[in-house]
N, C-alpha and C positions, 0 to 999 in steps of 0.2 A: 838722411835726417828723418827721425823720428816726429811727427807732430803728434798732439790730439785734437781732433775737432770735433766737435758737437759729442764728444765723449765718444768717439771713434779712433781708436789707432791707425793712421796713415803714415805712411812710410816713401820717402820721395830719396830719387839719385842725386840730386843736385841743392845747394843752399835756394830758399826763396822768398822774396817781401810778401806781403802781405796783396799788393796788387794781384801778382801771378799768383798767388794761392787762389783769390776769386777765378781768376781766369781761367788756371785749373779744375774749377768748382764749376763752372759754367756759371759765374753769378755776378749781377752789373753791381757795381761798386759802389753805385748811387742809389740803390733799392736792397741795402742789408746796412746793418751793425754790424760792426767786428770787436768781440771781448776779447784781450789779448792777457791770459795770466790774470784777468779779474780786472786791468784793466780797459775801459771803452777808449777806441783808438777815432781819432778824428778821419775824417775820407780822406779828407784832400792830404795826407800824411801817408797812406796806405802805399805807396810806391817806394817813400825814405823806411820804411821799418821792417828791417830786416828779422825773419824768422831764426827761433834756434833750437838744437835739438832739444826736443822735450817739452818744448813751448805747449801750451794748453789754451786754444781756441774756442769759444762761441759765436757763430755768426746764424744773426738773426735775417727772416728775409721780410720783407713788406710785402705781402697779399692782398691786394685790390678785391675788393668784391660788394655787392648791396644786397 
């Protein structure tokens, strides 16, 4: 399966939601945005929403700092 994310081509062996894509990513679930196709995807849904080839991602991340 083909995705893009953050305007990067990745390329994965097997189908994957949107959860294990973070997980993948090394990124908590609770401290990004996920753009899915231009649409913003709610968290707590991020495990029902299955990716598909060609899908086009932006995930944003939350940066703490003062």
């Amino acid at each position: 399966m083909n995705l893009t994310v953050n305007g990067q081509r990745k390329n994965f062996s097997a189908p994957l939601n949107v959860e294990q894509l973070l997980t993948f990513l090394k990124l908590k679930h609770d401290q990004v945005v996920v753009e899915l196709n231009r649409e913003i995807l709610i968290a707590d849904k991020y495990v029902d929403i299955q990716l598909n080839d060609d899908d086009t991602l932006e995930v944003i991340q939350f940066v703490g700092g003062g």
